[in-house]
Structure formats: C-alpha cells, structure tokens
C-alpha positions, 0 to 999 in steps of 0.5 A, a space after each residue: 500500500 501507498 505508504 501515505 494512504 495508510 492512515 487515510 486506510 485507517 480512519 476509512 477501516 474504523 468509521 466503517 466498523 463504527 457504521 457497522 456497530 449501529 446494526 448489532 441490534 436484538 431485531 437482526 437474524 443470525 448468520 453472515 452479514 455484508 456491511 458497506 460504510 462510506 465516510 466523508 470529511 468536513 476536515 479539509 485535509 482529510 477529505 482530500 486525503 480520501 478523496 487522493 485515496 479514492 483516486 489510488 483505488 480507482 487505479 488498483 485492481 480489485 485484487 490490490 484493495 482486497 489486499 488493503 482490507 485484510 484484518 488479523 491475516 489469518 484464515 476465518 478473520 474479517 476482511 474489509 474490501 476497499 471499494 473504488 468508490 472510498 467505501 468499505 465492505 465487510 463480511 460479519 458473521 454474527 451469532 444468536 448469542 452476539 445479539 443476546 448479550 448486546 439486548 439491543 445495546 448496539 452502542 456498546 458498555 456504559 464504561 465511564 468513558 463512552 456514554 449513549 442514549 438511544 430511542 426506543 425502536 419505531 417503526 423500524 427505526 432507532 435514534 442514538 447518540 454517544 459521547 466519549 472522553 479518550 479519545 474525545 468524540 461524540 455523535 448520533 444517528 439513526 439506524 433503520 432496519 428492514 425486517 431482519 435481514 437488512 438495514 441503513 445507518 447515517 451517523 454524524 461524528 466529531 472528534 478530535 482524535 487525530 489532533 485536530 477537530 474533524 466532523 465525519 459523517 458516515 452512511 452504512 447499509 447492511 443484508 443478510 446474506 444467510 444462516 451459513 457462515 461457512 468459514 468466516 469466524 464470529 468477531 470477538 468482541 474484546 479488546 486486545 489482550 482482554 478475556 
C-alpha cells in the first residue's frame, strides 16, 4: 500500500466498523452479514486525503484493495474490501448469542468513558447518540432496519482524535446474506489482550 494512504486506510477501516456497530441490534437474524460504510470529511485535509485515496483505488485492481482490507491475516478473520468508490465492505458473521448479550445495546458498555442514549425502536427505526472522553468524540444517528435481514445507518461524528477537530459523517447499509457462515469466524468482541 501507498505508504501515505495508510492512515487515510485507517480512519476509512474504523468509521466503517463504527457504521457497522449501529446494526448489532436484538431485531437482526443470525448468520453472515455484508456491511458497506462510506465516510466523508468536513476536515479539509482529510477529505482530500480520501478523496487522493479514492483516486489510488480507482487505479488498483480489485485484487490490490482486497489486499488493503485484510484484518488479523489469518484464515476465518474479517476482511474489509476497499471499494473504488472510498467505501468499505465487510463480511460479519454474527451469532444468536452476539445479539443476546448486546439486548439491543448496539452502542456498546456504559464504561465511564463512552456514554449513549438511544430511542426506543419505531417503526423500524432507532435514534442514538454517544459521547466519549479518550479519545474525545461524540455523535448520533439513526439506524433503520428492514425486517431482519437488512438495514441503513447515517451517523454524524466529531472528534478530535487525530489532533485536530474533524466532523465525519458516515452512511452504512447492511443484508443478510444467510444462516451459513461457512468459514468466516464470529468477531470477538474484546479488546486486545482482554478475556
């Protein structure tokens, strides 16, 4: 990879899981899912580093941005696909226990650091918000599902993680793609090092 599109990568590879995230909710079916998230800045600096990226990936083969996607490099683990376009694809497999114990708490632990609200689930849809302290970020959102096999997410986040105050907002959509997922290994949701 274009060693100067790395951290680009990066802050594309983490709004996708941030997009993603909305969607662990109680109304969602077990088995593969495919996530596609797209990000935009109003940072300028960072929206021209994506925009320089989409550029670099138009030029790739497919082959060279699934190379970009790999996470873990090991076999069973998700793999992001970079599309040409700047938006990212991911393949999930999520068991009935992952939606168990998230009970629809698709935002993650009340932890002291992130705190969230969220409305109650109308229609299909759901509003949330969140705020964290390290690193500084904060956001809200919506996430729509179509029964339980698929949905859309639009998310506005600030943060000033990366030392300057940026505001991204990042659209997802998601389908279920069947109760099989043949070799692709459930995500731990722990962080590194934690069991």
């Amino acid at each position: 990879m274009i060693p100067r599109l790395r951290p680009t990568a990066a802050v594309l590879v983490c709004a996708a899981a941030a997009c993603i995230s909305p969607a662990l909710a109680q109304t969602m079916k077990p088995g593969l899912w495919e996530n596609t998230s797209k990000t935009t800045s109003q940072n300028p600096q960072i929206a021209e580093a994506m925009a320089e990226m989409q550029k670099q990936l138009a030029s790739m083969t497919p082959e060279q941005r699934k190379a970009m996607g790999q996470i873990g490099g090991q076999a069973g683990a998700p793999q992001f696909d970079m599309n040409a376009d700047g938006s990212a694809t991911i393949k999930l497999c999520i068991t009935q226990k992952m939606l168990d114990d998230a009970g629809g708490n698709f935002l993650g632990p009340q932890d002291g650091n992130c705190t969230h609200k969220k409305s109650p689930l109308l229609g299909g849809t759901q509003s949330f918000s969140f705020t964290c302290k390290n690193p500084p970020a904060s956001g809200q959102g919506k996430v729509s599902f179509q029964g339980g096999t698929s949905y859309t997410s639009t998310m506005t986040m600030s943060s000033s993680a990366a030392g300057q105050q940026d505001t991204m907002l990042l659209e997802g959509r998601g389908k279920w793609l069947g109760a099989n997922c043949g070799g692709l290994k459930p995500i731990d949701g722990k962080p590194p090092g934690a069991r």
